[in-house]
DRENPA-3360 file (N, C-alpha, C; in nm, 2 decimals, always signed):
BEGIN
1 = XXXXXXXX = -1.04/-2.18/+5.48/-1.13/-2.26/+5.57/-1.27/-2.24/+5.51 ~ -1.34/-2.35/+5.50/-1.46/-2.37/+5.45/-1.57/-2.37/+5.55 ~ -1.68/-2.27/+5.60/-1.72/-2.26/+5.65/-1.91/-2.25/+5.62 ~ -1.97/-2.39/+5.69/-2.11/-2.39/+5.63/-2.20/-2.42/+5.74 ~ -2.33/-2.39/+5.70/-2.45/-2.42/+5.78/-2.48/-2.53/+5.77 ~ -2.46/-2.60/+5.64/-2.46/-2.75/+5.63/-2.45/-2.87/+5.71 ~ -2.45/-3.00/+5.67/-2.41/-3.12/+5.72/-2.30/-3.16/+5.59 ~ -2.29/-3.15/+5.46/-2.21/-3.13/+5.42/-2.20/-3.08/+5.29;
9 = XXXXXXXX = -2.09/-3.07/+5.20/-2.02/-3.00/+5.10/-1.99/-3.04/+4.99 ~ -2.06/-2.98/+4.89/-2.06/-3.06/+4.74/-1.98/-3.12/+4.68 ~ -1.93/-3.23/+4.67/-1.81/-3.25/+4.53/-1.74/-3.33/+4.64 ~ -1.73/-3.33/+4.80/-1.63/-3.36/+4.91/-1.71/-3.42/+5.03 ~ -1.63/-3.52/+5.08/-1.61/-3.60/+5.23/-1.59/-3.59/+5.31 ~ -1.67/-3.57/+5.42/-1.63/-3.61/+5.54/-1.50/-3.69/+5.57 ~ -1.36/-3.66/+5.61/-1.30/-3.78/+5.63/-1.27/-3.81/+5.77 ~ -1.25/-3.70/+5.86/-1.27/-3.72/+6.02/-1.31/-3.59/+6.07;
17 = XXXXXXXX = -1.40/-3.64/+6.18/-1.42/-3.51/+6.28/-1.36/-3.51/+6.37 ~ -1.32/-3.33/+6.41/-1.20/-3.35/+6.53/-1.30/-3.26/+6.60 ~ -1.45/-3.24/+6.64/-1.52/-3.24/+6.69/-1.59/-3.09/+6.74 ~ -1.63/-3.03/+6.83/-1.68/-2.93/+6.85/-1.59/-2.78/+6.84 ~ -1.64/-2.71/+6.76/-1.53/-2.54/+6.76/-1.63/-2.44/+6.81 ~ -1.57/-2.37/+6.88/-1.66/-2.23/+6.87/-1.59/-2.06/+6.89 ~ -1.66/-2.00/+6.87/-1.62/-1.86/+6.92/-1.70/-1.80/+7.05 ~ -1.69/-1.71/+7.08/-1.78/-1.58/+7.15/-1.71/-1.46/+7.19;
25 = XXXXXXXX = -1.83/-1.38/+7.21/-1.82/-1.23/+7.23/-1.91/-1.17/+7.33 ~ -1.89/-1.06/+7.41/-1.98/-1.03/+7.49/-1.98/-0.89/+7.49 ~ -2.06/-0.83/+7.45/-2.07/-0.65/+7.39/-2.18/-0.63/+7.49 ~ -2.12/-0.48/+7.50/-2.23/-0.41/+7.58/-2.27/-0.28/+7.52 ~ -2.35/-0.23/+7.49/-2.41/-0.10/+7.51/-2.36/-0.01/+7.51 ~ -2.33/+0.11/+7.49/-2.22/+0.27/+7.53/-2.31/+0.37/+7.50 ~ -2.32/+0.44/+7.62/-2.39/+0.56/+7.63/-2.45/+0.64/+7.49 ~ -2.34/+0.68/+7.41/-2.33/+0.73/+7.27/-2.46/+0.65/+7.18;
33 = XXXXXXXX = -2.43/+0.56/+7.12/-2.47/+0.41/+7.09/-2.65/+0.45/+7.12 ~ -2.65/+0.46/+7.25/-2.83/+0.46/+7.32/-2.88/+0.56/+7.29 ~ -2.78/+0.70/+7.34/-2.86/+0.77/+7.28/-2.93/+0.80/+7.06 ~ -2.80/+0.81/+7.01/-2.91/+0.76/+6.88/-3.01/+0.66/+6.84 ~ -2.97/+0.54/+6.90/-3.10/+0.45/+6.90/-3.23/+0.49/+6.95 ~ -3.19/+0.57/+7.05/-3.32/+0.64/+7.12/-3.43/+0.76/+7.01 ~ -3.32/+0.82/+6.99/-3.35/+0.94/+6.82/-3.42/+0.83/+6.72 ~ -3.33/+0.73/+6.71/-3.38/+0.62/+6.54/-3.50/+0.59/+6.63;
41 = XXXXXXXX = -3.53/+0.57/+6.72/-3.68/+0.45/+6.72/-3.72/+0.57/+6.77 ~ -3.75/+0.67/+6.83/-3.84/+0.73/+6.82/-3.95/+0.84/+6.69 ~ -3.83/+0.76/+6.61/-3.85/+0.82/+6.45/-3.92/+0.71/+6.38 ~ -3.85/+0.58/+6.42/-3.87/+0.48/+6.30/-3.76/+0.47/+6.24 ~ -3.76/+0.31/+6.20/-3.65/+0.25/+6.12/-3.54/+0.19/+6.17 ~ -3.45/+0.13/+6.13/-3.35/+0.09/+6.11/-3.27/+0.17/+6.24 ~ -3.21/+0.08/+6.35/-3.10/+0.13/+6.44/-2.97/+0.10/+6.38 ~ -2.92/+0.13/+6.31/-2.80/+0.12/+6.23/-2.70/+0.10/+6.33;
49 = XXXXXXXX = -2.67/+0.15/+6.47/-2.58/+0.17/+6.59/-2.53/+0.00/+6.63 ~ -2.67/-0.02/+6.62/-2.71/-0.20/+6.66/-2.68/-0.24/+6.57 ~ -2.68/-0.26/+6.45/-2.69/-0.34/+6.34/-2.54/-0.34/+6.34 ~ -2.47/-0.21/+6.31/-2.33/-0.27/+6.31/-2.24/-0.33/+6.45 ~ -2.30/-0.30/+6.58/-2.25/-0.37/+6.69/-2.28/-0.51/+6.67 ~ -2.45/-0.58/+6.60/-2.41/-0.71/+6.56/-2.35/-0.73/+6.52 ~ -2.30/-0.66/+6.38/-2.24/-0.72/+6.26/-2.08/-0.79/+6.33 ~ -2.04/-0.72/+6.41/-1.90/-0.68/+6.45/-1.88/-0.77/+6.57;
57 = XXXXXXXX = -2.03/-0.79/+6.61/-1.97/-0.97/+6.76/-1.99/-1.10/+6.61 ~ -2.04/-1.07/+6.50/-2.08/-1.17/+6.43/-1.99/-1.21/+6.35 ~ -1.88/-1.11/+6.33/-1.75/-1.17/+6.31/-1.69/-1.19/+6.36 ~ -1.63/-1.13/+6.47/-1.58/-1.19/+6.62/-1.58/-1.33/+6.62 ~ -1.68/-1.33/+6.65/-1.72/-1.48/+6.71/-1.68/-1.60/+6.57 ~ -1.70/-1.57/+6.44/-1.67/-1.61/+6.35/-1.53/-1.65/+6.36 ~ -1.46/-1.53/+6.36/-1.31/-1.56/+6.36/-1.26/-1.64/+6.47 ~ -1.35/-1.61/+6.58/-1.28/-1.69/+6.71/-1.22/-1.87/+6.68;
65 = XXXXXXXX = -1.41/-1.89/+6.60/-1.42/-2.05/+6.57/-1.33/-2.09/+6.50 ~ -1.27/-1.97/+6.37/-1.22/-2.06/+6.26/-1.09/-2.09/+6.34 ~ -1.02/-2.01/+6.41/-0.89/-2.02/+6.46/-0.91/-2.11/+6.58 ~ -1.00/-2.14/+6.63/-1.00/-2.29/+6.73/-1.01/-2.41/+6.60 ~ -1.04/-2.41/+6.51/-1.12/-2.50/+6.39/-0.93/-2.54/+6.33 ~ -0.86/-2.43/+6.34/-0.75/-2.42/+6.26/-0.62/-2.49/+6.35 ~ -0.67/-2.45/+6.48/-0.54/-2.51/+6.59/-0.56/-2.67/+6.57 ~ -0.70/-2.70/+6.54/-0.73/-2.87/+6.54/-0.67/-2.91/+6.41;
73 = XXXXXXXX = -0.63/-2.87/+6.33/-0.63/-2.91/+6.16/-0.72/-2.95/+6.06 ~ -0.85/-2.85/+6.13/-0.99/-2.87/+6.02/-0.96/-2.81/+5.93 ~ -1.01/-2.87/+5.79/-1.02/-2.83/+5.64/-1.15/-2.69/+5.62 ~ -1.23/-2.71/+5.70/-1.39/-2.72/+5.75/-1.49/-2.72/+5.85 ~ -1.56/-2.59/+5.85/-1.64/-2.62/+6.04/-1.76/-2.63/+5.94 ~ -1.86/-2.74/+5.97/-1.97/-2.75/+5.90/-2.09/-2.78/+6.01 ~ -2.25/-2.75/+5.95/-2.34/-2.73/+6.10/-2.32/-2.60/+6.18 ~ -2.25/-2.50/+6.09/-2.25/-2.34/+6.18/-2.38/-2.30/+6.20;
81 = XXXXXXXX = -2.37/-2.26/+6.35/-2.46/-2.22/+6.42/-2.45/-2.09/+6.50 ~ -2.59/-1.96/+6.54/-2.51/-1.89/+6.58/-2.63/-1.87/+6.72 ~ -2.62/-1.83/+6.83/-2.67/-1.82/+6.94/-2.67/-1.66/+7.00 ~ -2.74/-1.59/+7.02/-2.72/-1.49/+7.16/-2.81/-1.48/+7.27 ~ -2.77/-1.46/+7.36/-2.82/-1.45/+7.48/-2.78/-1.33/+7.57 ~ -2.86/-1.24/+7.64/-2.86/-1.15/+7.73/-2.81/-1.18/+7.83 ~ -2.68/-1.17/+7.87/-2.62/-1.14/+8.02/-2.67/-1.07/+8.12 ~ -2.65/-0.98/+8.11/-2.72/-0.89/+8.18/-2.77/-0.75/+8.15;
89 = XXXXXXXX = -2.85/-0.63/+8.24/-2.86/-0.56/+8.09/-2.82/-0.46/+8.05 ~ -2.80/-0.45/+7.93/-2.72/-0.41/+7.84/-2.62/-0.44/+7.78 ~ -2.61/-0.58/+7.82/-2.49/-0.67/+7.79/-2.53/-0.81/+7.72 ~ -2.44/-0.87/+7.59/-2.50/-0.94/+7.52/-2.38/-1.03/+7.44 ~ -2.40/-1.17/+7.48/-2.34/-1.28/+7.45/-2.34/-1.34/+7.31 ~ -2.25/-1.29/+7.16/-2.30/-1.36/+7.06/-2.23/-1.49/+7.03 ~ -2.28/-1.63/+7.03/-2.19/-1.73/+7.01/-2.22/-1.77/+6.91 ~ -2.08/-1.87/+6.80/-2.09/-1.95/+6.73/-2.03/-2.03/+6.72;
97 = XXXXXXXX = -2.06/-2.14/+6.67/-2.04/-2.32/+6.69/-2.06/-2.35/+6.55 ~ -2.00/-2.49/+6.58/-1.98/-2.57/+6.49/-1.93/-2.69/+6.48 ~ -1.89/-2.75/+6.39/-1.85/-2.92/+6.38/-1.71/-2.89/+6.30 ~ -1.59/-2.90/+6.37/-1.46/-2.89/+6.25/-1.43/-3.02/+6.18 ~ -1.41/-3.07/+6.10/-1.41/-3.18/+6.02/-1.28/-3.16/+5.93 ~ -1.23/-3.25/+5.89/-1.13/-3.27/+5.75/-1.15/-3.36/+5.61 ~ -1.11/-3.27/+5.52/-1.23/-3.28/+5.41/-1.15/-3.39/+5.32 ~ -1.17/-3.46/+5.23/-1.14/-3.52/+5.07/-1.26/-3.57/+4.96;
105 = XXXX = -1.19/-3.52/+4.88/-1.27/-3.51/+4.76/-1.33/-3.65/+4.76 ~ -1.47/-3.64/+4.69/-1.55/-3.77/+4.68/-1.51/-3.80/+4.51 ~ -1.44/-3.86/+4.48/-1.40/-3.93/+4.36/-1.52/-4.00/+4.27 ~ -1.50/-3.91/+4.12/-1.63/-3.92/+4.03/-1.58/-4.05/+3.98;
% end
C-alpha cells in the first residue's frame, strides 16, 4: 500500500477514487507515564514517555486507514493527513485520513 501526503505519485494515475479512509485512537495518560514526565520537565528536555505514546497512536491510526483503504481495493491512500484533539483530560484523540484511490501507470 502506497501511502502519501501528496495529491499524487510519480511515474502513476489516478484511475478511480473509492473515496474517504481513515483510522483513530484514543490514549490516555497512566499514572507511571506522569510521573516521569514530571521528573523530565522539571529537568528539561525531551519527554520520551510522550513521544513514544505518540509514536504508537501514530501507527495505530496508520494501520487502522490502510486496512479500511484495503477492504475498498485501494492501490493507495493519497492526501494523508493527521489530526489530534483532546477529549478530555488526559485523554487524547490521534486521527488519520485520507483519499484511497486505485492506481495505473502513466505510459511514457
Amino acid at each position: 500500500m502506497i501511502v502519501v501526503t501528496t495529491w499524487e505519485i510519480p511515474g502513476m494515475r489516478v484511475k478511480s477514487t473509492l473515496g474517504l479512509v481513515r483510522g483513530n485512537t484514543v490514549r490516555a495518560r497512566n499514572v507511571g507515564r506522569d510521573i516521569m514526565a514530571l521528573l523530565r520537565n522539571l529537568a528539561g528536555g525531551e519527554i520520551r514517555e510522550y513521544t513514544k505514546m505518540a509514536a504508537e497512536a501514530r501507527e495505530q491510526s496508520i494501520d487502522r486507514m490502510i486496512e479500511e483503504a484495503e477492504a475498498l481495493g485501494a492501490d493507495a491512500i493519497i492526501m494523508v493527513r493527521f489530526q489530534t484533539v483532546e477529549m478530555m483530560k488526559g485523554t487524547a484523540e490521534m486521527l488519520c485520513y485520507g483519499t484511497a484511490v486505485t492506481l495505473e501507470p502513466i505510459e511514457a
